[in-house]
N, C-alpha and C positions, 0 to 999 in steps of 0.2 A: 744499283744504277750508279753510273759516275758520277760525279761532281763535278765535272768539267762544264767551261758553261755553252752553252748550245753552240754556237759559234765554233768553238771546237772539238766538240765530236764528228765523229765522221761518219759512223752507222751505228742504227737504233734505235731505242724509244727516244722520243725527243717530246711527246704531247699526250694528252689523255684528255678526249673530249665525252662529255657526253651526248648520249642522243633517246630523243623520247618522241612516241608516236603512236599509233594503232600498225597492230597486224595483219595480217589475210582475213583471218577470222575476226578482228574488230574487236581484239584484246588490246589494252594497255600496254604499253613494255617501254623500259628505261636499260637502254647497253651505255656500257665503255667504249667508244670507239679509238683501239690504239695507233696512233700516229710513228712512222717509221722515218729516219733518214736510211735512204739509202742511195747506192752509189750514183744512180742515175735524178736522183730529187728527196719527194716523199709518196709513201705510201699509205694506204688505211685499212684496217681492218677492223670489223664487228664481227663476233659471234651471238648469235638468234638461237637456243634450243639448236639442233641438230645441225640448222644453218650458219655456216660462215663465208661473207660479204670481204673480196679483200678489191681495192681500187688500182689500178695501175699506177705508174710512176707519173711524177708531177713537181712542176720546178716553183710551185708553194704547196702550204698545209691547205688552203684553202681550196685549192683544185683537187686535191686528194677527196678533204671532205665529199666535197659535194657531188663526185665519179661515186662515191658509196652510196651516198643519199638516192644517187638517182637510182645506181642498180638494186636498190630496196625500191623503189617506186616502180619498179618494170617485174618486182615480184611481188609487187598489191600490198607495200606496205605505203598507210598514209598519214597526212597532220605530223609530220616532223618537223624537229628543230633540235640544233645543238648548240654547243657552244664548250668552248674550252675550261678542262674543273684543273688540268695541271700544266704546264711547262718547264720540263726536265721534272725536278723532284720539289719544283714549290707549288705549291697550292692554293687555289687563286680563290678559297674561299668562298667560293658560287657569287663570286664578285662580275664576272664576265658576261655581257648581254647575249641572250639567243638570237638564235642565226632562225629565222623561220623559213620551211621550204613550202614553197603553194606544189597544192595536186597536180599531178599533170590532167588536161581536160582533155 
């Protein structure tokens, strides 16, 4: 990864969030969810076992996020929350608060 600092990069990883929550089946599970600059914002993506969740473009991290959060809640994933573990290549130490997402009812 570059060293450049986020600011100026212009496409790529730029975030590494995590996300933890139950599954369809009402397992446990903890992803990486990777954060992209790209030409039109950002994007995100998780990979799940066989499934992979990617969000559309978005003019913060935060809309990214939370476009994935929901397309896992429309596929019966529930009790999520994330929160950001990198930005570019420093490591925020599980210093960062979770983001919690309520069920849709």
């Amino acid at each position: 990864m570059s060293t450049l600092p986020l600011t100026f990069k212009k496409e790529g990883l730029v975030e590494k969030h995590q996300i933890e929550g139950v599954d369809p089946s009402d397992r446990y599970f903890s992803r990486a969810i990777l954060v992209n600059r790209t030409a039109a914002g950002y994007m995100s993506k998780v990979m799940y076992e066989a499934l992979t969740v990617e969000s559309g473009s978005h003019s913060t991290i935060t809309g990214a996020v939370k476009e994935l959060v929901e397309k896992l809640q429309g596929l019966g994933f529930s009790r999520m929350r994330t929160r950001a573990n990198f930005k570019g290549t420093r490591y925020l130490a599980e210093k960062e608060t979770w983001i919690e997402f309520a069920d849709p009812s």
